[in-house]
DSSP file (Angstrom, degrees, kcal/mol; ACC not computed):
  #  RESIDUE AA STRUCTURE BP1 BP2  ACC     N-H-->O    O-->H-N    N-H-->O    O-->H-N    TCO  KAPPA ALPHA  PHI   PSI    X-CA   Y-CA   Z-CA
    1    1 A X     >        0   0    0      0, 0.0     4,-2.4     0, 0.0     5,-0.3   0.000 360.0 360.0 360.0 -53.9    7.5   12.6   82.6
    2    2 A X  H  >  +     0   0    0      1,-0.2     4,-1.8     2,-0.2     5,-0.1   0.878 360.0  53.8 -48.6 -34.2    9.2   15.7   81.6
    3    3 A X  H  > S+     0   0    0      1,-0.2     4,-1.6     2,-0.2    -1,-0.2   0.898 114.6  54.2 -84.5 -38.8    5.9   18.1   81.9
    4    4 A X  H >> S+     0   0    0      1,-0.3     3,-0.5     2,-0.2     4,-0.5   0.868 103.5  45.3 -70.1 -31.8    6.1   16.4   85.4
    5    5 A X  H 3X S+     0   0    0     -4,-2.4     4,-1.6     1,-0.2    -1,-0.3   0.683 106.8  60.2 -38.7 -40.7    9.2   17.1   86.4
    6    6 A X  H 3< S+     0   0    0     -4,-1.8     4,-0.4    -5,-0.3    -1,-0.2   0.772 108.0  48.2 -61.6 -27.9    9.0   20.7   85.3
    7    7 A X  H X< S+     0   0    0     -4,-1.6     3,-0.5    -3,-0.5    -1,-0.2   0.866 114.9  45.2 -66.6 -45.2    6.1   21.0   87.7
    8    8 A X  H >< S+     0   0    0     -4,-0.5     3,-0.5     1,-0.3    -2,-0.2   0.642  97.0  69.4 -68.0 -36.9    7.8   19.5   90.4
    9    9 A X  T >X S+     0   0    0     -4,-1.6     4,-1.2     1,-0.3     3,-1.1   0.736  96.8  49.3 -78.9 -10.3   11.0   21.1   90.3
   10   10 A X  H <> S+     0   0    0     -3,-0.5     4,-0.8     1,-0.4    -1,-0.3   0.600 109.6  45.3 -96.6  -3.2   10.1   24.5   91.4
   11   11 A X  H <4 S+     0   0    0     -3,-0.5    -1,-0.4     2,-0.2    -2,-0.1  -0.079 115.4  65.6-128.8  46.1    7.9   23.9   94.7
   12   12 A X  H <4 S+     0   0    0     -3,-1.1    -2,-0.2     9,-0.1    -1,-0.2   0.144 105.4  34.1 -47.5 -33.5   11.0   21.5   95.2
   13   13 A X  H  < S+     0   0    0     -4,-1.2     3,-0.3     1,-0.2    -2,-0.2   0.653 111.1  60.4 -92.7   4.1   13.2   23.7   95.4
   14   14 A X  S  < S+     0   0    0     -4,-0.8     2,-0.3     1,-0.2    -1,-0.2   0.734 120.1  31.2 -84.3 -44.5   11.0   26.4   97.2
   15   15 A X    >   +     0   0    0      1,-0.1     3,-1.2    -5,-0.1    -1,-0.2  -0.626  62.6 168.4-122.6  72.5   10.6   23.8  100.1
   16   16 A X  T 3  S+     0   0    0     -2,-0.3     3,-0.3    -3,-0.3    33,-0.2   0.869  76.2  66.5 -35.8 -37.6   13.4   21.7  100.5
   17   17 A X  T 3  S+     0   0    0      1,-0.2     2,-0.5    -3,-0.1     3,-0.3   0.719  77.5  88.3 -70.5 -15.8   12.1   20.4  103.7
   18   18 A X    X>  +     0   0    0     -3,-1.2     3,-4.1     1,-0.2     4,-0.7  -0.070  55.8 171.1 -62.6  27.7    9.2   18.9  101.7
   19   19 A X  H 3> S+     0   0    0     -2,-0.5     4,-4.4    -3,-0.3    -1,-0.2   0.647  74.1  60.6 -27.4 -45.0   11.4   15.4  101.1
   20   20 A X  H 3> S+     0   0    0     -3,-0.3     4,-1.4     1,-0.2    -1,-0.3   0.695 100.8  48.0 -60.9  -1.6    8.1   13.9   99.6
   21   21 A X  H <> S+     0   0    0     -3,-4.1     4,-3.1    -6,-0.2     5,-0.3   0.877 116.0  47.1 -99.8 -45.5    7.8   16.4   96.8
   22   22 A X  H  < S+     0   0    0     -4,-0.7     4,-0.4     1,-0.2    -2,-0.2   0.816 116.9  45.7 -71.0 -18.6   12.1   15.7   95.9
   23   23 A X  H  < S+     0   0    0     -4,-4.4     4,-0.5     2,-0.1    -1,-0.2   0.858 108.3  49.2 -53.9 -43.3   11.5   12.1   96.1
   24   24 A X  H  X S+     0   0    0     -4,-1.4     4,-1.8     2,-0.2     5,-0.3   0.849 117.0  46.8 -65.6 -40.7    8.6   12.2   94.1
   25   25 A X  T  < S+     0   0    0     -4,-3.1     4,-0.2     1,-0.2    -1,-0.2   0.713 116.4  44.8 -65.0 -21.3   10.9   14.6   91.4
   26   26 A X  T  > S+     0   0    0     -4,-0.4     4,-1.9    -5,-0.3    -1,-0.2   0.721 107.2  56.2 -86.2 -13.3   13.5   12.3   91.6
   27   27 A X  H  > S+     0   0    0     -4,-0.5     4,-1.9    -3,-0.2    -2,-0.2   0.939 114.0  41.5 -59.4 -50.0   11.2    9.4   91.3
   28   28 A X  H  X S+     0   0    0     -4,-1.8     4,-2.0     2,-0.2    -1,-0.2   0.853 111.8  56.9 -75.0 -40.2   10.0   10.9   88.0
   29   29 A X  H  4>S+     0   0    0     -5,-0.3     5,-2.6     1,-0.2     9,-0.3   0.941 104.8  54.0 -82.3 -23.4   13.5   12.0   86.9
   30   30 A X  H ><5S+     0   0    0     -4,-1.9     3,-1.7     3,-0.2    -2,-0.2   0.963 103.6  49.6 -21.0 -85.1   14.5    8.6   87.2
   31   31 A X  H 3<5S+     0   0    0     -4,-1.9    -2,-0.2     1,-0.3    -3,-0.2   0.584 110.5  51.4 -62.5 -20.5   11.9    7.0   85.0
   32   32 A X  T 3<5S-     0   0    0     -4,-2.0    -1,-0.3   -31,-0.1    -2,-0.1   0.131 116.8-119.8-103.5  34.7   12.7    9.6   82.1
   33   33 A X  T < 5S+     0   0    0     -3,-1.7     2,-0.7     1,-0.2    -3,-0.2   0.810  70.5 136.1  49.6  23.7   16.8    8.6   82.6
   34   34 A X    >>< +     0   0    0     -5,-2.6     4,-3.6     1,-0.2     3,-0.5  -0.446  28.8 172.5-117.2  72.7   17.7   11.6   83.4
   35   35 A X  H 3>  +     0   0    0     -2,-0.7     4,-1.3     1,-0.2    -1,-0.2   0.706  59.2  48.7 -27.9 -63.8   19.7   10.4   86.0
   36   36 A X  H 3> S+     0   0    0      1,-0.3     4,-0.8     2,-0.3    -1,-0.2   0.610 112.0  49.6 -90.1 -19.9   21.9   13.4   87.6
   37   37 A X  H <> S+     0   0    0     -3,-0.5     4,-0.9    -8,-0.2    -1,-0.3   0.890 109.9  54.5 -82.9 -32.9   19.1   15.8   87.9
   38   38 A X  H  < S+     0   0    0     -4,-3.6    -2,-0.3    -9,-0.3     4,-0.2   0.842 110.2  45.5  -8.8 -68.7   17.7   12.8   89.5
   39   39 A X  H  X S+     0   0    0     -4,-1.3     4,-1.8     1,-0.2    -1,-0.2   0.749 104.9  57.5 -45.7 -49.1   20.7   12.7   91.8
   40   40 A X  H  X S+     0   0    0     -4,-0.8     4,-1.6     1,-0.2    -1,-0.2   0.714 102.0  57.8 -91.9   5.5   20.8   16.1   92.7
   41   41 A X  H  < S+     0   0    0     -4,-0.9     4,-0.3     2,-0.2    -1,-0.2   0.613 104.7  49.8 -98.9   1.0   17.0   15.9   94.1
   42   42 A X  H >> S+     0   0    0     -4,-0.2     3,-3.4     2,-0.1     4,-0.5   0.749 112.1  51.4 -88.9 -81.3   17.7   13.2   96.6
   43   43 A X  H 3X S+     0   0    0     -4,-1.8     4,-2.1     1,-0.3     5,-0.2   0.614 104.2  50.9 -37.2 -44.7   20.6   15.3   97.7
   44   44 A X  H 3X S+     0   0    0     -4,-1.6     4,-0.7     2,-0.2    -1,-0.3   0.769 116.4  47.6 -63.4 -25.3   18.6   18.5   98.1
   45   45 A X  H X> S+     0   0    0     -3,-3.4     4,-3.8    -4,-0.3     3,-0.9   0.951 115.1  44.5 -92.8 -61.5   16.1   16.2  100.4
   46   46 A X  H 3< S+     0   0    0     -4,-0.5    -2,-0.2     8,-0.3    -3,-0.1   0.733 118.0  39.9 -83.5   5.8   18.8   14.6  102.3
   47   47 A X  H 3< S+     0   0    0     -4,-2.1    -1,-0.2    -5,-0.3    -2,-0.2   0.544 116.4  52.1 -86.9 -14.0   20.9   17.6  103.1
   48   48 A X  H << S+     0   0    0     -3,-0.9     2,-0.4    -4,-0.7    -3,-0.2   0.896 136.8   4.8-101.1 -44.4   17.8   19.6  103.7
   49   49 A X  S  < S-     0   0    0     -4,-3.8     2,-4.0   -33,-0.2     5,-0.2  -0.538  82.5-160.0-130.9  78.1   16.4   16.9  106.2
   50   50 A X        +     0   0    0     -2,-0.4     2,-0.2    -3,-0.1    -4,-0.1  -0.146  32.0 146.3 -64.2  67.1   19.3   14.0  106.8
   51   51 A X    >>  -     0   0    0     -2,-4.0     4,-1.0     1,-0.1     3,-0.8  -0.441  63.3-110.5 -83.1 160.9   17.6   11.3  108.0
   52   52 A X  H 3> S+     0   0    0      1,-0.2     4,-2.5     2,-0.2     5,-0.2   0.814 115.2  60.0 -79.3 -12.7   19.0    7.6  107.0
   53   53 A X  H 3> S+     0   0    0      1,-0.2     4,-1.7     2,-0.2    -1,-0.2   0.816 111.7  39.8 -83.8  -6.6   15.7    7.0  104.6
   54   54 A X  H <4 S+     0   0    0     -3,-0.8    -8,-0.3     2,-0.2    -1,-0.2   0.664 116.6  46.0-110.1   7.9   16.6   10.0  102.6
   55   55 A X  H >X S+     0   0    0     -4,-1.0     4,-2.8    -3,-0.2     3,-0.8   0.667 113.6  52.7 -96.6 -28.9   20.1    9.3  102.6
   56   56 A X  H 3X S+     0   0    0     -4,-2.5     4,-0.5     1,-0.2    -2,-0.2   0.839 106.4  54.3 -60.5 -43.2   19.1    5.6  101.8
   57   57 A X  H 3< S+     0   0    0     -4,-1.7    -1,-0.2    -5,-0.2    -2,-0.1   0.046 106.7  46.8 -91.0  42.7   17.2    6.8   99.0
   58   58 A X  H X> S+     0   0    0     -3,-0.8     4,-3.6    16,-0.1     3,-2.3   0.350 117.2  46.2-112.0 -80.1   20.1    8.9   97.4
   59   59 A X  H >< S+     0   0    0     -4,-2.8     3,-2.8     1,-0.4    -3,-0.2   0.644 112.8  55.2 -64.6 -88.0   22.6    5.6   97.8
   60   60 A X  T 3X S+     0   0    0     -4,-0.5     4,-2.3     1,-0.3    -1,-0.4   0.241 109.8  39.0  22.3 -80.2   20.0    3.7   96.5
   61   61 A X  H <> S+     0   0    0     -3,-2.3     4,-1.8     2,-0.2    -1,-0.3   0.702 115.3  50.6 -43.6 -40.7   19.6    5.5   93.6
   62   62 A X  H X< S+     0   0    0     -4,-3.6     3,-2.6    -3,-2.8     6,-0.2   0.727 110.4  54.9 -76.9 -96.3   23.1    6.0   93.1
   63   63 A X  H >4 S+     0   0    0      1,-0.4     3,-5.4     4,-0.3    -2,-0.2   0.518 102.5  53.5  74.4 -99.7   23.4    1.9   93.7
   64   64 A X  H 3< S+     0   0    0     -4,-2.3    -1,-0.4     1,-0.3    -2,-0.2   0.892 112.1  50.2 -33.7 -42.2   20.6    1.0   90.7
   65   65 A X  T << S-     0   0    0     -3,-2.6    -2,-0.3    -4,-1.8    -1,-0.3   0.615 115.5-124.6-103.1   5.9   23.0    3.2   88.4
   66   66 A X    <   +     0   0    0     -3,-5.4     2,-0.7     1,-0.2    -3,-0.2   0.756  59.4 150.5  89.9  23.3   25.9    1.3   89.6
   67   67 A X     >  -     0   0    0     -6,-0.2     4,-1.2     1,-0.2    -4,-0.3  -0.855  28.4-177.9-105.2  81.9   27.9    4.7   90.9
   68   68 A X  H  > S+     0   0    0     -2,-0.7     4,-2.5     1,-0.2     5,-0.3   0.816  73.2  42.7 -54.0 -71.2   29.7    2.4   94.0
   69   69 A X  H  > S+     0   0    0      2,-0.2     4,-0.8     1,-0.2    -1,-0.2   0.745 115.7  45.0 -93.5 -12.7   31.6    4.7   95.6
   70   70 A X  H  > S+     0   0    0     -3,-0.2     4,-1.4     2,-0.1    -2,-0.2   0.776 117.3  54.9 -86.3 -12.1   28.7    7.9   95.7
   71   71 A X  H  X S+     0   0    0     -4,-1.2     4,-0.6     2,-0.2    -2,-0.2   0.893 104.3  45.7 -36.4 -57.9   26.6    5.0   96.7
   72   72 A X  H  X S+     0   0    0     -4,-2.5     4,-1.7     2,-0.2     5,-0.2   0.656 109.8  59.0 -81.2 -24.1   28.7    3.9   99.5
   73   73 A X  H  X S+     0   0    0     -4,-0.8     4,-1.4    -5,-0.3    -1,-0.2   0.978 111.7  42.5 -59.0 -49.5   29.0    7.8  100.7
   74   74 A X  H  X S+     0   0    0     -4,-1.4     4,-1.1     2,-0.3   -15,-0.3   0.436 110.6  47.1 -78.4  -3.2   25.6    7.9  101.1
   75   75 A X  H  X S+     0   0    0     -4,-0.6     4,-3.6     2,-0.2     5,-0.4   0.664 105.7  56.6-105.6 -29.2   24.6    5.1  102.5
   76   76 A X  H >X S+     0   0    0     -4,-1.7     3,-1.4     2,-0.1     4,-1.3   0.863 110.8  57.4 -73.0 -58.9   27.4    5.1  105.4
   77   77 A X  H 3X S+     0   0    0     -4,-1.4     4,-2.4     1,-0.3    -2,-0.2   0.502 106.7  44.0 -20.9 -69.1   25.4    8.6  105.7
   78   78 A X  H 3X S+     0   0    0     -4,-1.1     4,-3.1     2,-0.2    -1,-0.3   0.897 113.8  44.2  -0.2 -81.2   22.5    6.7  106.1
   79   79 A X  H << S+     0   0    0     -4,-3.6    -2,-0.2    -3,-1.4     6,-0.2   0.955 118.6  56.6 -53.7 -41.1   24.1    3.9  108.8
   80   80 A X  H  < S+     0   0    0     -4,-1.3     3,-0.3    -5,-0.4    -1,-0.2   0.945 110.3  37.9 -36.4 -68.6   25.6    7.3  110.3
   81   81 A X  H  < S+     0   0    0     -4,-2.4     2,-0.3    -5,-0.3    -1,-0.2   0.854 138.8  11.4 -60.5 -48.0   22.4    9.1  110.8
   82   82 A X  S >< S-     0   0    0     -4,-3.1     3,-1.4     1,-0.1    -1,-0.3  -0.887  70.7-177.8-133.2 109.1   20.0    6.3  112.0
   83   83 A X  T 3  S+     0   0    0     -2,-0.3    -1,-0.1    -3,-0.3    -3,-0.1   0.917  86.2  58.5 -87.9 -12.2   22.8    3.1  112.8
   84   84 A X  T 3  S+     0   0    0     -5,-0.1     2,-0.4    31,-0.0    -1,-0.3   0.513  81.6 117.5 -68.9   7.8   19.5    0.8  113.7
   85   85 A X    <   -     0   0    0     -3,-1.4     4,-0.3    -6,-0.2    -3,-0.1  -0.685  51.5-165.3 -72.5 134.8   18.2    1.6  110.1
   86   86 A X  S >> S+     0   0    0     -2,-0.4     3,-4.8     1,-0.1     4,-0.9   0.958  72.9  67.4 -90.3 -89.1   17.9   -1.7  108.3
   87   87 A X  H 3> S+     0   0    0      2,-0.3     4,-0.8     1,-0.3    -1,-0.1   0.412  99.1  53.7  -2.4 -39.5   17.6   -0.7  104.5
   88   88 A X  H 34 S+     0   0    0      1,-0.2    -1,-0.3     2,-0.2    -2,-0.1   0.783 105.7  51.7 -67.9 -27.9   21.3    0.8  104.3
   89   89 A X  H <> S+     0   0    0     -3,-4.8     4,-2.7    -4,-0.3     3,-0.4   0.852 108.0  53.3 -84.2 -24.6   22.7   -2.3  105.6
   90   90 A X  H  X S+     0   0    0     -4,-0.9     4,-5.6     1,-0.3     5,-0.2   0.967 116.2  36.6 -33.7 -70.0   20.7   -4.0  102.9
   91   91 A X  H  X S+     0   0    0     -4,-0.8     4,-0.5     2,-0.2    -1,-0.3   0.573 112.9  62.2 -83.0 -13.5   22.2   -1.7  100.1
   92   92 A X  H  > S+     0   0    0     -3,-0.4     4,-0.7    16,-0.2     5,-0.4   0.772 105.8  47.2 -58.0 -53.2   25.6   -1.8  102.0
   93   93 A X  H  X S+     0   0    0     -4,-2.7     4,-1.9    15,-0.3     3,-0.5   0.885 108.2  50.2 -91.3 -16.7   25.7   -5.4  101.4
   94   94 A X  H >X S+     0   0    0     -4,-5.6     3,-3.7    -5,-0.3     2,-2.0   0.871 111.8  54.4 -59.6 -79.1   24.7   -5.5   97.5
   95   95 A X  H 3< S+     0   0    0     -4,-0.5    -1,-0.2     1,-0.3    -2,-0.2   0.329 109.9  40.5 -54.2  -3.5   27.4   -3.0   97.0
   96   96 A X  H 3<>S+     0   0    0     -2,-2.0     5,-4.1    -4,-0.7     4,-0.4   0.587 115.3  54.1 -93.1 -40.6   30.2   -5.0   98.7
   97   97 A X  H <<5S+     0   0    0     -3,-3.7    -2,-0.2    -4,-1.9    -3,-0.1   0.826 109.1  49.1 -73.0 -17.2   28.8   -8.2   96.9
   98   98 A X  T  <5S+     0   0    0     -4,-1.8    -1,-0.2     1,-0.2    -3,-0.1   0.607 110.2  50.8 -93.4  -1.8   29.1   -6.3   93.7
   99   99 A X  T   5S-     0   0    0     -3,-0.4    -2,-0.2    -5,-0.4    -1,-0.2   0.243 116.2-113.7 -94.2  11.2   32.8   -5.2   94.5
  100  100 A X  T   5S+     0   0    0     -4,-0.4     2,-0.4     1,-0.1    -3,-0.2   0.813  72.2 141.2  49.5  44.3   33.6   -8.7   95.3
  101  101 A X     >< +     0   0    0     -5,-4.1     4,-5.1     1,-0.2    -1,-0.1  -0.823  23.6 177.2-113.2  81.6   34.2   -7.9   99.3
  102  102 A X  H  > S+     0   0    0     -2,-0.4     4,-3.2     2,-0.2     5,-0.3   0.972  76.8  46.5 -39.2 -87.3   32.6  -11.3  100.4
  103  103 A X  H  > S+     0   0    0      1,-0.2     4,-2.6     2,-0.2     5,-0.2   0.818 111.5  49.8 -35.2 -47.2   33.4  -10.6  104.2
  104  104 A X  H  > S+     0   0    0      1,-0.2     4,-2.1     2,-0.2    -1,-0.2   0.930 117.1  45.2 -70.1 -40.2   32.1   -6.9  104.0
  105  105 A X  H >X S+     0   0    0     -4,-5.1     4,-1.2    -3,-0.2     3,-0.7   0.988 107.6  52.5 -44.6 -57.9   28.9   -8.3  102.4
  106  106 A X  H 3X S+     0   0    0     -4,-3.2     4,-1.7     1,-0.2    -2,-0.2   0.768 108.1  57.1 -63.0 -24.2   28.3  -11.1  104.5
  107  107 A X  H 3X S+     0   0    0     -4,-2.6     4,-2.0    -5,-0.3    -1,-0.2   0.812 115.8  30.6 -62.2 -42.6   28.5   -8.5  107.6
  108  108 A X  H << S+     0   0    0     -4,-2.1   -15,-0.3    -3,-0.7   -16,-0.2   0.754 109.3  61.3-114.4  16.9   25.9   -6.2  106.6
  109  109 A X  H >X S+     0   0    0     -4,-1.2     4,-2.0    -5,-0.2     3,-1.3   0.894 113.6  46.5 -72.9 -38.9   23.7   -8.7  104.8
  110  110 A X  H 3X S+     0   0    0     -4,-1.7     4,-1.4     1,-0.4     5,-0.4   0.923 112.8  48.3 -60.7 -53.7   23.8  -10.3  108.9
  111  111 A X  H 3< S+     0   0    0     -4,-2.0    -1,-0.4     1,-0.2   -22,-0.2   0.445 113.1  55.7 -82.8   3.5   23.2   -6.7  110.4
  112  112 A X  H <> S+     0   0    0     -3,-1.3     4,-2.5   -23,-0.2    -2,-0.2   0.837 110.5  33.7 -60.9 -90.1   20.5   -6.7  107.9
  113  113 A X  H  < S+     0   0    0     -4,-2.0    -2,-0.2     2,-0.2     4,-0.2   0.512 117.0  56.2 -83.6   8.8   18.5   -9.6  108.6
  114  114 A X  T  < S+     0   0    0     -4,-1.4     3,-0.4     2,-0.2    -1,-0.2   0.850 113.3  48.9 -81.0 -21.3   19.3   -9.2  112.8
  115  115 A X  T  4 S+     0   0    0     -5,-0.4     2,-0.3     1,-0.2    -2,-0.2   0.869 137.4   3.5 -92.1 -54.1   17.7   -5.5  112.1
  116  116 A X    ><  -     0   0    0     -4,-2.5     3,-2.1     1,-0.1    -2,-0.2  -0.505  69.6-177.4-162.8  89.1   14.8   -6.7  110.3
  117  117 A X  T 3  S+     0   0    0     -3,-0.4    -1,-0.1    -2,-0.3    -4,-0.1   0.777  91.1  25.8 -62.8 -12.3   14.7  -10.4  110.2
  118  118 A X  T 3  S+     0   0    0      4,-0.0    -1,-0.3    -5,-0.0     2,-0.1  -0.070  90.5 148.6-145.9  61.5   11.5  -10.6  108.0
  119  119 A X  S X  S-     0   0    0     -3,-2.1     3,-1.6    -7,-0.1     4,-0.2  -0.211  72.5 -94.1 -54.3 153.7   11.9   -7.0  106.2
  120  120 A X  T 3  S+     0   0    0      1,-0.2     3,-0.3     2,-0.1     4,-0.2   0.776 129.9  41.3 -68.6 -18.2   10.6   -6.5  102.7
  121  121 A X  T 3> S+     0   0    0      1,-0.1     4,-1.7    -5,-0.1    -1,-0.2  -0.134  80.5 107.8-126.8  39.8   14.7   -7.5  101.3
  122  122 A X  T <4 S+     0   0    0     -3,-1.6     4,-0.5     2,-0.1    -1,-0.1   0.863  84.4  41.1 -78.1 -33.0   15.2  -10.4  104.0
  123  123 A X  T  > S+     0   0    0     -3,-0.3     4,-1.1    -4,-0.2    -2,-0.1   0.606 116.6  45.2 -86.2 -10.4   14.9  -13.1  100.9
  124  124 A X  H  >>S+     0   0    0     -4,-0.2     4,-1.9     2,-0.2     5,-0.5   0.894 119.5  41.3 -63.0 -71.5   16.9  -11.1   98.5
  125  125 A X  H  X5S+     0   0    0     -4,-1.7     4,-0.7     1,-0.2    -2,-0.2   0.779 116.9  54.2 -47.0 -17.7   19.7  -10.4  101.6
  126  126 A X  H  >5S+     0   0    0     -4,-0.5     4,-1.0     2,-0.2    -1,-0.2   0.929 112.9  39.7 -44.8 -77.4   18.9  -14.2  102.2
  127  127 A X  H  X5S+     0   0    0     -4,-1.1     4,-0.9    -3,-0.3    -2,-0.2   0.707 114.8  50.1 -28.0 -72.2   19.8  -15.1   98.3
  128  128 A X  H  X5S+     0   0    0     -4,-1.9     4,-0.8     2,-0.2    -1,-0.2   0.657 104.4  59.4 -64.0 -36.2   22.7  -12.9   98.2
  129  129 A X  H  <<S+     0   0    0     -4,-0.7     3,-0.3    -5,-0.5     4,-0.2   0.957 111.1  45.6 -26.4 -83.6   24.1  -14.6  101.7
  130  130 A X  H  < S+     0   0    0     -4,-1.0    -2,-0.2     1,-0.3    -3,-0.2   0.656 110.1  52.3 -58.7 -21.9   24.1  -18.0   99.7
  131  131 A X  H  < S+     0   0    0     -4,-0.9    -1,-0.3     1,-0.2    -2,-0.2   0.848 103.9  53.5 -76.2 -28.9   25.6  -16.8   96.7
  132  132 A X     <        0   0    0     -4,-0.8    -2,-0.2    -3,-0.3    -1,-0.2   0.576 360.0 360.0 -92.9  13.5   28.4  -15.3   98.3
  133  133 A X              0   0    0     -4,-0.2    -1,-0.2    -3,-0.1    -2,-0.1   0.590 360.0 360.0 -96.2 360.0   29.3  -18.7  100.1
C-alpha cells in the first residue's frame, strides 16, 4: 500500500483535476491508516473539481473516522453543490443519528429515500429510520 501511494501521490498532485487518480490515493491511504494524508487527497479532488460526489467522498471519509463536524462541513458542501444529490443526505443522516439529533436524522434519512427511494443505502437509511423511532 505504501509503494502504492508513493506512486500515486505525484501524478496526483500534477493533475488535480484527475479526481479518479486522488480518490484512488486516498482509497489506498485509507487502507494503510494513514488517515490525514488520506484526508488531504479528497480535499485536493474536491477543491480542484467541487462536485457533491467528491465532496461526499471527503465527508464520507471523514464520517468512517468519526471526525463529525469536518464531516458535516463537507457534506453540507456536497448538499450545496448538487442539493438533488442523494448520498450526502444519506451521510447527513448517520451523522445526526450518531450526535443523537433524532429530528435532523429523520429529515435527511426522508430526503434520502424521496431522492433515491431504492438507492444502494435505502435499507440501511430504512434501518436507521426505525432505530431512531
Amino acid at each position: 500500500l505504501d509503494e502504492a501511494a508513493a506512486t500515486l501521490e505525484p501524478a496526483g498532485r500534477a493533475n488535480p483535476q484527475d479526481t479518479g487518480v486522488l480518490h484512488l490515493w486516498g482509497d489506498i491511504l485509507t487502507a494503510a491508516g494513514r488517515f490525514p494524508e488520506a484526508e488531504e487527497a479528497y480535499l485536493l479532488a474536491a477543491q480542484a473539481v467541487p462536485t457533491a460526489g467528491n465532496w461526499n467522498k471527503l465527508g464520507a471519509a471523514l464520517l468512517a473516522r468519526g471526525e463529525l463536524d469536518k464531516a458535516e462541513i463537507a457534506l453540507r458542501q456536497a448538499e450545496a453543490a448538487d442539493p438533488q444529490a442523494a448520498d450526502p443526505q444519506f451521510y447527513l443522516g448517520r451523522l445526526f443519528a450518531q450526535r443523537g439529533e433524532s429530528e435532523a436524522a429523520r429529515a435527511a434519512l426522508a430526503r434520502y429515500l424521496e431522492l433515491a427511494p431504492d438507492g444502494p443505502w435505502a435499507g440501511d437509511a430504512r434501518a436507521l429510520l426505525e432505530g431512531l423511532e
